[in-house]
N, C-alpha and C positions, 0 to 999 in steps of 0.2 A: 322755729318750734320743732321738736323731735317727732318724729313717728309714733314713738312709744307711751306719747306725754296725751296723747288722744283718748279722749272717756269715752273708747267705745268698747263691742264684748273684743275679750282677750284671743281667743280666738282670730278675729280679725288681725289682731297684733301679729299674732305670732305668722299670718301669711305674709306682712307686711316684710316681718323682718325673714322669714326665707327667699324672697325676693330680694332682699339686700337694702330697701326702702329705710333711711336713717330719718332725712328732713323731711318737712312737708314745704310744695313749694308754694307759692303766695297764695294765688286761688284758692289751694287747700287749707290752709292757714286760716285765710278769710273766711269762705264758708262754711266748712264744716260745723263748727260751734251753734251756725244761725237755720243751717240745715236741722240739726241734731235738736234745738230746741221751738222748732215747731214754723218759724218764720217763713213766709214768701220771699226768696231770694232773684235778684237781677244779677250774674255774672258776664260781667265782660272779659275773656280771654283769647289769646293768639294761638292756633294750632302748635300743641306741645309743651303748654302750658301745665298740663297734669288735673284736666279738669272732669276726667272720668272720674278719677278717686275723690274728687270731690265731691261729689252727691252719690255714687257708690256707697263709697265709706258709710254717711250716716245714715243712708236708705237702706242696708242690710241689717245695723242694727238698731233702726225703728222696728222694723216690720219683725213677726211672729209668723212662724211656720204650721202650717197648716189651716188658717184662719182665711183661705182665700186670694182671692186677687188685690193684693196691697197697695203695690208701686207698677204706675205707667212711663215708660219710656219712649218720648218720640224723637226719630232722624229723619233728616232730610233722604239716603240714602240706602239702599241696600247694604254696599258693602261697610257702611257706619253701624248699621243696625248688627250685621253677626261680630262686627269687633267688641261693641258693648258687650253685645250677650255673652260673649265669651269672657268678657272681666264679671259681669255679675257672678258667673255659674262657676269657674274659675277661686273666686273672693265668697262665692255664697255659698259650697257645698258642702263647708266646715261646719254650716249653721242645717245643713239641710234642706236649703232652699229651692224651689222648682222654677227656672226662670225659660219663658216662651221666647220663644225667635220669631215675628210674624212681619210678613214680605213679602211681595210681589215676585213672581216671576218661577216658584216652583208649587208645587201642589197645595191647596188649603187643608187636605185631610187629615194629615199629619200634625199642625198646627192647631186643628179643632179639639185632638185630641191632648195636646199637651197645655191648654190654656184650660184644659178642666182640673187642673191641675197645680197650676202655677203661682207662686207667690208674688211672680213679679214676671211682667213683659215687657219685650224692646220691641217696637216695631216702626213700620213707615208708615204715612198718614192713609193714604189709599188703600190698602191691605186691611189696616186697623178699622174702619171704616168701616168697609164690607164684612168684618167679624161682628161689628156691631149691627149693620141693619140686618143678617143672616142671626141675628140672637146668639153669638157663639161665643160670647165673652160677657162674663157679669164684670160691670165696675160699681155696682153698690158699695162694696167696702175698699175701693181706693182711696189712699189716704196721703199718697203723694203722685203728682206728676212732673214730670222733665221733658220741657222742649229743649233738645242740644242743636244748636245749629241756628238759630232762629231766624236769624237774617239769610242763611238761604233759604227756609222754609219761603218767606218771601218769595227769595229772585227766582224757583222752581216754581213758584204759581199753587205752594200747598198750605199756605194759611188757612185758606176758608175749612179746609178740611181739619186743619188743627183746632180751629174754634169750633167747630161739629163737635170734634170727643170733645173734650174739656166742658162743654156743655152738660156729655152725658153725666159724667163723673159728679158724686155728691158737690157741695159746694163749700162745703168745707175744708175741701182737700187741701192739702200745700202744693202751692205750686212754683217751680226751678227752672229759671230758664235763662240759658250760655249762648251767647252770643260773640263774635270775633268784633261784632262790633252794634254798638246802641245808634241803630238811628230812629227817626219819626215815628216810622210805621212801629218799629219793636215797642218802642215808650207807649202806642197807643194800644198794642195789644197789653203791655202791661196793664194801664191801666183799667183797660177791660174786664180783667180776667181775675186783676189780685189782689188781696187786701189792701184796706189801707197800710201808706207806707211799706211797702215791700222795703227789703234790703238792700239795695244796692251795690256791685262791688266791681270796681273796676281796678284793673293790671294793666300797667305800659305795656305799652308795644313796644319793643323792643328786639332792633339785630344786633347782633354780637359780630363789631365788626372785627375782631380779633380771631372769632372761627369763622366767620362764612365769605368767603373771598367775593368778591361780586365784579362781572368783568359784562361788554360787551363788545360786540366785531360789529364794523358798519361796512356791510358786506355788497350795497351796494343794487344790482342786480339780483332778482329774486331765484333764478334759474342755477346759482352759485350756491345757496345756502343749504342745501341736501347736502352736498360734496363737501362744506365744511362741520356739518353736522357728524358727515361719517369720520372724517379727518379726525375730527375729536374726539370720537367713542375710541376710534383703533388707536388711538398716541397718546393720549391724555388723561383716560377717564380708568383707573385701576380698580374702583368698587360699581358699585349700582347705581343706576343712572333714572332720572323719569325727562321724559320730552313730554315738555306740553304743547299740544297743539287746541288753538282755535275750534276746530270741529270734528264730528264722529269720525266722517269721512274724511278728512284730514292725517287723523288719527290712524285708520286703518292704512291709508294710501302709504304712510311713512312708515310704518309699523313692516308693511308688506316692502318695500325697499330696502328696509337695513337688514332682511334677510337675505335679500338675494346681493347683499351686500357681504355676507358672510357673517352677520352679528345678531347673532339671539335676539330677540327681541317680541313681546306681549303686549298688545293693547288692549286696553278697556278704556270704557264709554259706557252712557246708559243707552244705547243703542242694541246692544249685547244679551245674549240670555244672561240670566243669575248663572248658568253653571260657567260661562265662556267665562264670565269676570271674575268669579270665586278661580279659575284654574290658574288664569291671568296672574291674581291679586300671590297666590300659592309659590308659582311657579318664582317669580322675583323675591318674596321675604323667603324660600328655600334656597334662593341662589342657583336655579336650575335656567333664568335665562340671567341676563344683565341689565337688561334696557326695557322698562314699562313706558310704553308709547299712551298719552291722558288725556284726556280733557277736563276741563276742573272737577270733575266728580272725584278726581283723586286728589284734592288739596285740600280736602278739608275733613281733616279729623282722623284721619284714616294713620295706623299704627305700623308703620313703616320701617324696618331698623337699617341702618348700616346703608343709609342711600348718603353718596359721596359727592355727585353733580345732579345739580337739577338744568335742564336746557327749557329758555324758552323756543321754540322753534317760531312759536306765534306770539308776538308782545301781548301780557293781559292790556285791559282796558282802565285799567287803574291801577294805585298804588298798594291798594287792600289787596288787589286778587295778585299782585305782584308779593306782596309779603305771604299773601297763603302758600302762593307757591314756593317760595323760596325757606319758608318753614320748615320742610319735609328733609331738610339734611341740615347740617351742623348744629344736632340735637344732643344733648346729656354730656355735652363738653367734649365733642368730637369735632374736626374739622371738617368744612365742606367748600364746594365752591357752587355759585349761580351764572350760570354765561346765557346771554340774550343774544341770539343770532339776528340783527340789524337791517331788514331790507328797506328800500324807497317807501312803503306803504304801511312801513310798522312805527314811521317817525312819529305822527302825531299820536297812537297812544304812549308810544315812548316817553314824548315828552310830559306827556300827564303821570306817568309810574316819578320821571326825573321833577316834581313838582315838591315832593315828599322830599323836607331836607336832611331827612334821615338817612336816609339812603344812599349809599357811598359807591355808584357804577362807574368804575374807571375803564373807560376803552384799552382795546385791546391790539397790537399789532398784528395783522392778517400775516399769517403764516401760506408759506406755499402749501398747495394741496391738491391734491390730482382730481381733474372732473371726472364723475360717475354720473352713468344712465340713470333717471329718475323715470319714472312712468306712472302715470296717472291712471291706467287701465291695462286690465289683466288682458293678456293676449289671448286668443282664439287658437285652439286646437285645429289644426286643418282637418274639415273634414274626409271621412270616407266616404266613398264611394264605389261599393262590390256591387254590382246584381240588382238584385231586390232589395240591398241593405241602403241603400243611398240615404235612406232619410232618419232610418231607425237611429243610432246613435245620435243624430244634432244636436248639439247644445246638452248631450246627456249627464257630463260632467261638471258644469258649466254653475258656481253657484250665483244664488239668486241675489247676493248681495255683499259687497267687500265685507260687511259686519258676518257672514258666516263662512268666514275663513277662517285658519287659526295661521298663526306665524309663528317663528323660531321653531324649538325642538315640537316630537308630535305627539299633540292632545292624549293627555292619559286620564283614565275615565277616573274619577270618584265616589 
């Protein structure tokens, strides 16, 4: 179906097609029509799927401007939460639309002020919460809500709090809720929450093994695989890279080697302030470093362009968080590659990801490659010791935790 072929305001249209937007891809296809006329929808789609404009679309041109608080948006995440807001505000300004950004981790004052306001908000469930028991948000005239993510809402431990609002809100409202994947708990929060017979809509999952090359090294030794990490970024990797690593501090620890390796590189975590991950998240889609060092907070959902290798550093735990990740490049009919760096202790989720006969990992020949220092801990400044100054400086520089460091080029304020 075309773009153009959609009964919604012409307006919308016309952003559609200045972005270049001809087709609608399946998700859109499916739901919008059942969005648009009033229905409780269940989407199931794979990061990259096109499932913002899916309830985007008809949720701008339900809603009337000026009438209040209309459409609620909830993510699992921060940095999920300002990429929506940025396609509502983006898609909705044509219409006049006031859309809230609400989030943990900068000031509420700002946000108290623009939800008096707003016709529509995106926020995260804890933040949204607190707007609610602080009185600082009417949802009497919500007439739609969106949980995107749903199944990690779950594995983050933020359901009970999505069942909180959802409660507050009339009960009449319509409610849309995207999922990468329908398991147990999702169906029973459906059936909790939604009309009889919701919608249902599920998309293959699906890799295009014709763009996304998928390779692994069985490297054997765990103390080897930094040195073929960096081997790859300097000879191999010509665009934007993400390494997933297992934990924050993981994260940080390799993040802070491939600089003193010589190689740009940013990590986020939700360990992070909002502003460290916003500069992080900035700094890689401007192409000012190359290398976003993650942990799954960045595989799901997040609007990424022109990423060419994904590394696993750390094997996911299964084949779903193996495709989330492996999502994030060979997008819009661009090639990519996925390479899982292979140690002794990453075999058995390996073989849970090689389960999935979808999935096409052909090993890969170890290449030579030259060992490099890895260091687990930041060295200690030797102290001084003048006079009476012997104690003054200790540890004066010294920060208080890998997570408030910055790596690659140097933090610029916003």
């Amino acid at each position: 179906m075309k773009c153009q072929e959609l009964p919604i305001n012409s307006k919308l249209l016309e952003r559609l097609h200045e972005y270049g937007f001809t087709d609608l891809t399946t998700i859109q296809e499916k739901c919008i029509p059942h969005v648009l006329s009033g229905s409780d929808v269940v989407g199931q789609a794979e990061t990259g799927s096109g499932k913002t404009l899916a309830f985007c679309l008809p949720i701008l041109d339900k809603i009337n401007c000026h009438h209040g608080l209309q459409a609620l948006v909830l993510t699992p995440t921060r940095e999920l939460c300002i990429q929506l807001s940025d396609v509502f505000k983006d898609f909705g300004k044509a219409l006049h639309m006031t859309v809230a950004c609400v989030h943990g981790g900068v000031s509420i004052g700002p946000q108290i002020q623009r939800l008096k306001s707003a016709e529509i908000t995106v926020g995260t469930p804890g933040r949204m919460l607190d707007h609610i028991r602080r009185g600082t948000i009417d949802l009497r005239h919500i007439q739609v809500i969106v949980i995107d993510e749903t199944d990690k809402m779950f594995e983050m431990g933020f359901i009970e709090d999505v069942e909180a609002i959802v409660r507050e809100a009339p009960r009449d409202r319509q409610l849309l809720l995207f999922s990468a994947t329908i398991s147990d708990d999702v169906l029973t929060l459906v059936k909790n929450h939604t009309k009889e017979d919701p919608i249902v809509i599920r998309t293959q999952s699906y890799v295009d093994h014709t763009k996304l090359h998928q390779v692994y090294y069985d490297i054997g030794e765990q103390n080897r695989k930094f040195s073929l990490l960096v081997h790859l970024l300097k000879t191999r990797s010509e665009g934007l890279s993400i390494v997933f690593c297992g934990t924050r501090r993981e994260s940080d620890v390799v993040a802070r080697n491939l600089k003193n390796q010589g190689i740009y590189a940013s990590a986020i975590h939700g360990g992070m302030n909002q502003n460290k991950r916003t500069i992080s998240l900035n700094d890689l889609k401007n192409e000012r470093t190359k290398v976003l060092v993650a942990t799954d907070v960045a595989a799901r959902g997040l609007d990424i362009k022109n990423i060419t290798h994904i590394y696993n550093y750390d094997v996911p735990k299964t084949p779903t968080e193996y495709i989330h990740r492996i999502g994030r490049t060979a997008r819009a009919g661009a090639k990519g590659s996925a390479i899982t760096l292979l140690t002794e202790r990453d075999h058995e989720n390996f073989r849970r990801v090689q389960s999935n006969e979808e999935l096409q990992i052909e090993q890969e020949d170890m290449p030579q490659f030259q060992q490099v220092p890895f260091r687990r801990h930041t060295e200690q400044q030797p102290q001084q010791h003048r006079g009476g100054m012997r104690s003054q400086q200790r540890n004066h520089h010294r920060p208080s935790s890998f997570s408030s460091m910055s790596y690659g080029r140097p933090s610029r304020r916003y």
